[in-house]
Each structure stands twice: as C-alpha cells, then as structure tokens.
C-alpha positions as CSV (number, residue, x, y, z in Angstrom):
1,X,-11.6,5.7,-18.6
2,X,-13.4,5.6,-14.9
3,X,-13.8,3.6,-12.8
4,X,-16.8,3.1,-10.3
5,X,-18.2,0.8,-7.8
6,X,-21.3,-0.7,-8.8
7,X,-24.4,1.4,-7.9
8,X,-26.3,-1.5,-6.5
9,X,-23.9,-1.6,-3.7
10,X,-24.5,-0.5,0.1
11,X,-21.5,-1.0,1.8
12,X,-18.8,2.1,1.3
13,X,-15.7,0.0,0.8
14,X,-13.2,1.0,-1.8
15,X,-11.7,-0.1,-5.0
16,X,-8.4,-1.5,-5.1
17,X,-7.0,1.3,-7.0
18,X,-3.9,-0.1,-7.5
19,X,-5.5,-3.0,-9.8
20,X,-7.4,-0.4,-11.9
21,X,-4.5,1.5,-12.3
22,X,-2.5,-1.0,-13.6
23,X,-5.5,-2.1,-16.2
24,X,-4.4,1.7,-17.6
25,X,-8.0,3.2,-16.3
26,X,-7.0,7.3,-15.4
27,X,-10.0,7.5,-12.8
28,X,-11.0,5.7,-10.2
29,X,-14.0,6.8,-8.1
30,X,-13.5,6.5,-4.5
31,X,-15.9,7.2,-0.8
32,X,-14.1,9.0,1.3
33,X,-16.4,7.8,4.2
34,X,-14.0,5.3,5.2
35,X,-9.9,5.5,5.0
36,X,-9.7,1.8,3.9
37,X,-7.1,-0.1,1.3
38,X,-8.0,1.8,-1.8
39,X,-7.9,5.2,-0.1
40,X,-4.2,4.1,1.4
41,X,-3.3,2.9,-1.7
42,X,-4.9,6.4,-3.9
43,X,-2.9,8.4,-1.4
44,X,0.6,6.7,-1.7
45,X,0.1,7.2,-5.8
46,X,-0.8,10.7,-5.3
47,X,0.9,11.7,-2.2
48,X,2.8,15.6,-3.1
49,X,2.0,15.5,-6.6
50,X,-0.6,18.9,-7.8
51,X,-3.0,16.1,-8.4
52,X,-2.0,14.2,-11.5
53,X,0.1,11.6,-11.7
54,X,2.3,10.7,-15.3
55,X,1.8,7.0,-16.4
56,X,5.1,5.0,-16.6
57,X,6.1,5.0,-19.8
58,X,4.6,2.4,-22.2
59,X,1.4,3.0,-20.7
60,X,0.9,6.0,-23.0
61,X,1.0,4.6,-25.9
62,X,2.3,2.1,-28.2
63,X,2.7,1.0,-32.1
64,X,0.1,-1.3,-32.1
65,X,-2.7,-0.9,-28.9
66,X,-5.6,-3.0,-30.6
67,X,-4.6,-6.0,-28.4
68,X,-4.4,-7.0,-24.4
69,X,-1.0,-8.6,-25.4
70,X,0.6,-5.7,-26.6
71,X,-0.5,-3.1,-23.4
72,X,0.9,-5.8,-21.0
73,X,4.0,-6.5,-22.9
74,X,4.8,-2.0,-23.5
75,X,5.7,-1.8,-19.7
76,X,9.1,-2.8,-18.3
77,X,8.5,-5.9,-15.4
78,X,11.4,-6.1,-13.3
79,X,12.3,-8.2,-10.6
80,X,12.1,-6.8,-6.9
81,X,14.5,-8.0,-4.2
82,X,13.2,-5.9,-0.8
83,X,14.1,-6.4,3.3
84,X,12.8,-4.0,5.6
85,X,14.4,-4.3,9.6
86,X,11.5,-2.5,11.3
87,X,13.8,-1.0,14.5
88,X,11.5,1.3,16.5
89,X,8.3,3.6,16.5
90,X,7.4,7.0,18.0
91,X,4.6,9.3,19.3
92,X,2.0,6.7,17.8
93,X,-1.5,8.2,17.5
94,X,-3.9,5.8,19.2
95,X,-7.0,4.4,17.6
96,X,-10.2,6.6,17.4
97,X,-11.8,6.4,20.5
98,X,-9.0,5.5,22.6
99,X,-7.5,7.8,25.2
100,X,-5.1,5.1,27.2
101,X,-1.6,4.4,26.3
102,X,-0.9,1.9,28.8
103,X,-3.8,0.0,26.8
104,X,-2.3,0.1,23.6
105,X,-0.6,-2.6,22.2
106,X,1.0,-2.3,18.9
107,X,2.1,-4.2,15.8
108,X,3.3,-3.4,12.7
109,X,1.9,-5.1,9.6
110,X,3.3,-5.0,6.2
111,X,2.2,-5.7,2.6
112,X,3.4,-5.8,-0.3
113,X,0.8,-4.7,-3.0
114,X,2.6,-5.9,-6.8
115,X,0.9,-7.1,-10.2
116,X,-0.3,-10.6,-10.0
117,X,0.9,-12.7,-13.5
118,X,-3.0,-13.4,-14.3
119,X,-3.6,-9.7,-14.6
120,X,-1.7,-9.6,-17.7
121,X,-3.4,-11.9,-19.2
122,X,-6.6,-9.6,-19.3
123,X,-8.2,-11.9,-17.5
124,X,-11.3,-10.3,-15.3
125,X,-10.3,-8.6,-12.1
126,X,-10.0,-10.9,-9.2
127,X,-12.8,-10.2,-6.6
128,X,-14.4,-7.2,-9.5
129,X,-11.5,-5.1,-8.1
130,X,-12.4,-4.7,-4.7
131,X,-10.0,-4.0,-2.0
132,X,-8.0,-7.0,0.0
133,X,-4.6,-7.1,1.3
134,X,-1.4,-7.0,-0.7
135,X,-0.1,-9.8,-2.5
136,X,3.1,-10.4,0.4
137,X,2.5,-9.6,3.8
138,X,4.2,-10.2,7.0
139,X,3.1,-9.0,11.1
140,X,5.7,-8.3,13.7
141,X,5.9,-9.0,17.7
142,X,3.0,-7.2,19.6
143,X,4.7,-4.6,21.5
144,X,3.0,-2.1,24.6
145,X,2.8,1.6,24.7
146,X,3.1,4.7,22.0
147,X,7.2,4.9,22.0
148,X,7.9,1.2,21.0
149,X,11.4,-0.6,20.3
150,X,10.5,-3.5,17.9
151,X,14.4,-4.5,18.1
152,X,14.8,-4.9,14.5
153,X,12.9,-7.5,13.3
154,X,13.3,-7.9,9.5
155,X,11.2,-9.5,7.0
156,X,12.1,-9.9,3.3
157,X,10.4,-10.3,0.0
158,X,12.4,-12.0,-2.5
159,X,12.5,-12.7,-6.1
160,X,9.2,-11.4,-6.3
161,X,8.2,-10.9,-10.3
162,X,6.9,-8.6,-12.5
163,X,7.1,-5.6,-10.6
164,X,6.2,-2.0,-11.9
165,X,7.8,0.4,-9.5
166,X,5.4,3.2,-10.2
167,X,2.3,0.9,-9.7
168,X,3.3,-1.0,-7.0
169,X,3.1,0.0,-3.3
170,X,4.2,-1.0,0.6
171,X,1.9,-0.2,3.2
172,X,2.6,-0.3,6.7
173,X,-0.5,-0.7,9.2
174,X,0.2,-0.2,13.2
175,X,-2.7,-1.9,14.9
176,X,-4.2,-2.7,18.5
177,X,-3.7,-6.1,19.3
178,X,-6.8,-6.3,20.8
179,X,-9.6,-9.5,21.1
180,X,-11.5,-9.4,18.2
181,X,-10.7,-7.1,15.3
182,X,-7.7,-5.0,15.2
183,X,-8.1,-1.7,15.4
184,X,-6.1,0.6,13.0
185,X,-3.8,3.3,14.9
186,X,-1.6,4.4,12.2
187,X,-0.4,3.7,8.7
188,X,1.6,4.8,5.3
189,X,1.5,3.7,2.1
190,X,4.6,4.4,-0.1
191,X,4.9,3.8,-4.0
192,X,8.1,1.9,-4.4
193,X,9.6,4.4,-6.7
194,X,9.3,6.6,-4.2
195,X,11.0,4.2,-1.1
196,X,15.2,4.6,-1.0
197,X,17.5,2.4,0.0
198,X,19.0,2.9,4.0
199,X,17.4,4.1,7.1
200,X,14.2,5.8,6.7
201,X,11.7,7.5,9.3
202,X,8.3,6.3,7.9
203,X,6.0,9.2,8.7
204,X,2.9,7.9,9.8
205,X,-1.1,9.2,9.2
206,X,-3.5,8.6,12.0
207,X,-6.9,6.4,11.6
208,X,-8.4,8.6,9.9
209,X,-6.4,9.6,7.3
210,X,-4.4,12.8,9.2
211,X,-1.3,13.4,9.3
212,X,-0.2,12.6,12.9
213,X,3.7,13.4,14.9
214,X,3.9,9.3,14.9
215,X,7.0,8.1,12.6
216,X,8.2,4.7,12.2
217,X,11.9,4.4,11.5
218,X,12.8,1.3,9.2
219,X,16.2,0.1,7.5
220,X,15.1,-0.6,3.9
221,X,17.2,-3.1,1.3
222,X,15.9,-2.9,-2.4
223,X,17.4,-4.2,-5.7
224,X,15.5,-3.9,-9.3
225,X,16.6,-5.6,-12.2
C-alpha cells in the first residue's frame, strides 16, 4: 500500500508518517520542500538503514488477516516508562537566516509521538493523517546563546500505553524563543528502539534537515514491559 496527500491540496505539509505506518501502509509519499513533522518523523524510522525498514513482527502476517481486530491485536503493546534530564547543548546551528548568537535564545521541546488507543480500533485517521505534534510533550527554560547549560531539567512520561517501540518516536526541537512563531534551529527524531538507557549526546540536524556539529547531551530513563 501508499500513501498520498490528496491532490486537491496546495499547501506542502506532510503526512504524519508515523500514523500510516502503524495502519501497516509500506509507502508513504512525502514533499521534501519543507523539513516538517512527517519528514522528522520518516527520517528517525529510516535513519542508517540502506533504505528499507523490516516491520515489527506481527505486522507481516498473521493466521487470520481478514479483520481490523486481528492486525491490531498480532503486535505486542507494551507499556513505556521514560525520563529524560536534558543537561546541556553545544555548537547549536542557528535558524535560517540568522547570523547573531547573542540573539539567540533557545529551548528545547520534546514529544512524544506513540499509538493513540482509537487507532486500533480502525477508526478513521484523526485529522486524515496530517501532521501535528506528538501525543506527550513538554518545553524547557528559554536559555541565551549556542553553548547552553539547561541544568538538568527532567521531564517524564509515565505509564504511558500501548507502545510499539519500532513505531513510536521522540523528537527533540531547539527553537528561538522569539515574538511570534518560533523559529526551528535544530532537531532529532529517534525511534525508541533505537534510544538506550544512560547519558546520551543527541546529535542534532539543522533547519533544514543537515546534519550540523550541534549535539544535545541528555540522561535518558526507559522501562518496557
């Protein structure tokens, strides 16, 4: 199966891939024009892989795969247990455009992106699968300047349900705290398969979806059961 946007459509926003990809669908078309939420999220699934990406197990195939029940019911949920004690960032690409450090103030952003209950249900897709931000989320302290100390503020997301490790991702956004919107500076998206346990330097992709020297070093906590 594929995936498109609908060709009535003017805007280049993305997919949320991750939502597809859990519905079993193997393609999802995506514009490149713009390194939004679905491109994050397409990159954290197929970040250093050749370009394919095996389905967790009990998404291919089961004994009986006439019904909706049986699909949502072949894949282990677990339970996810995560903290994450964001300690410091360095050499932080700026946004586009931007050529001042001393005019940069950053925060960190966090979400959570993890299978909603109702999607199991083969209920439609929420919004017709278009992007929005993950399910949990949380924002630090604005901070000042590309090498920042964020001191170790820690946010946790606990007891959350149904979680598929290989189809489920955290992203982390450094923006300008600016009047107005935001602007992105950096990001990573990580499938949480992929994230281990201790401290961690986050390596970070600029604005416009490059890899930059920026890293963001984070003490992680996870449990899975």
């Amino acid at each position: 199966m594929r995936a498109f946007p609908s060709g009535m459509r003017v805007r280049s926003d993305n997919l949320d891939t991750a939502v597809v990809g859990r519905k079993g669908v193997q393609f999802v078309a995506l514009n490149w024009q713009r390194w939004d939420e679905g491109m994050m999220l397409n990159q954290g699934m197929f970040a250093g892989s050749a370009g394919y990406v095996l389905k967790p197990n009990g998404y291919r195939g089961v004994d009986n795969p006439s019904s909706r029940e049986s699909q949502a019911d072949a894949i282990a949920h677990k339970t996810l247990n995560l903290s994450i004690e964001v300690l410091a960032a360095q050499d932080v690409p700026l946004p586009l455009g931007d050529t001042r450090p001393d005019g940069f103030h950053p925060y960190v952003k966090v979400e959570l992106h993890v299978e909603k209950p109702a999607e199991r249900t083969g209920a439609p897709i929420e919004g017709g699968g278009r992007s929005k931000e993950g399910e949990y989320k949380w924002k630090s302290r604005t901070m000042k300047g590309t090498e920042v100390d964020f001191g170790g503020e820690k946010v946790e997301f606990r007891d959350i349900p149904g979680v598929v490790e290989e189809l489920s991702f955290i992203r982390f956004k450094i923006q300008d705290d600016e009047i107005g919107k935001d602007d992105l500076a950096a990001w990573a998206c990580i499938r949480l398969d992929r994230l281990r346990a201790g401290y961690r330097f986050v390596h970070l992709l600029d604005a416009a979806g490059a890899e930059s020297r920026g890293a963001l070093l984070v003490g992680i906590g996870k449990s899975v059961v």
